[in-house]
Each structure stands twice: as C-alpha cells, then as structure tokens.
N, C-alpha and C positions, 0 to 999 in steps of 0.2 A: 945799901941803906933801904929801909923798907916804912912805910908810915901807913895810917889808915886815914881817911878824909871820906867828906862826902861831895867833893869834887876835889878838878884839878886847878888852882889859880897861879897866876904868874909868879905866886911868894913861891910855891913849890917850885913851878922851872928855874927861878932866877937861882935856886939855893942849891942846884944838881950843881958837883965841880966841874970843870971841862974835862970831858974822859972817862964820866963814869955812870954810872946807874941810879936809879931810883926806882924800886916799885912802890905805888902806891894802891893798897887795899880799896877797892872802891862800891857803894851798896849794889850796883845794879849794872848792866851791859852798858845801858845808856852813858852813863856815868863815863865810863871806860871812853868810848865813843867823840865822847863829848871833849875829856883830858886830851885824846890823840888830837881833836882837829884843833884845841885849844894850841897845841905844842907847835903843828906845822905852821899854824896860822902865824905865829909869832917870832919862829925860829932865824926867819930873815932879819928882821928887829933887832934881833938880840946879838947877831952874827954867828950865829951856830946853826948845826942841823941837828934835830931830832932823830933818834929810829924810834918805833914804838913794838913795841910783843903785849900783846892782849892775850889773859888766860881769862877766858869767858866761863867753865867752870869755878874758879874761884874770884871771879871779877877783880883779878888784879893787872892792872897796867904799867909794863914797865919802862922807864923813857931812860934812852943814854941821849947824854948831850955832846956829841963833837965839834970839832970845828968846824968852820965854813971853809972849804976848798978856794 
C-alpha cells in the first residue's frame, strides 16, 4: 500500500494491517524523520512493533507493523 501525505498521523499507523506495509510519500526528510519517531513512540500503545526503511532520495518512509513479541 503506498499513500502520499504531508505527515505521518496515527489514522495512518492504526490503518497498516498487522503483517504488512505501508509506504508513505512524504515532502521532505524531516517529515520521514518525524513519521518514524511518531511510529516507535507509539508502537507499545498499540501493542505492536514498527520497523521503518527511509528512502531519503525519494522521501518515502516505509513502516511494517508486527506484532509485539
């Protein structure tokens, strides 16, 4: 699944299914930056863990949502 925004908010994490991807288009580094600590900061919350892949050429950030071990 892939979207464009111009950040990352919790509607986006809550809406990845468990097991899978989401990249999200995003305007600038920061932005990217910003989605990733949005994602770890909240992944205990949610009971899942994030990974994140940052393509800083094309500022897209991609988050899979796993389970919580």
């Amino acid at each position: 699944m892939e979207i464009t925004a111009t950040k990352v908010t919790m509607e986006h994490l809550r809406s990845i299914p468990m097991g899978e991807s989401m990249a999200i288009k995003l305007p600038n580094a920061d932005a990217c930056n910003n989605g990733k600590t949005l994602a770890y900061q909240n992944q205990y919350g949610m009971g899942c863990k994030f990974s994140a892949s940052t393509d800083y050429k094309s500022n897209t950030l991609t988050l899979t949502k796993n389970p919580a071990c």
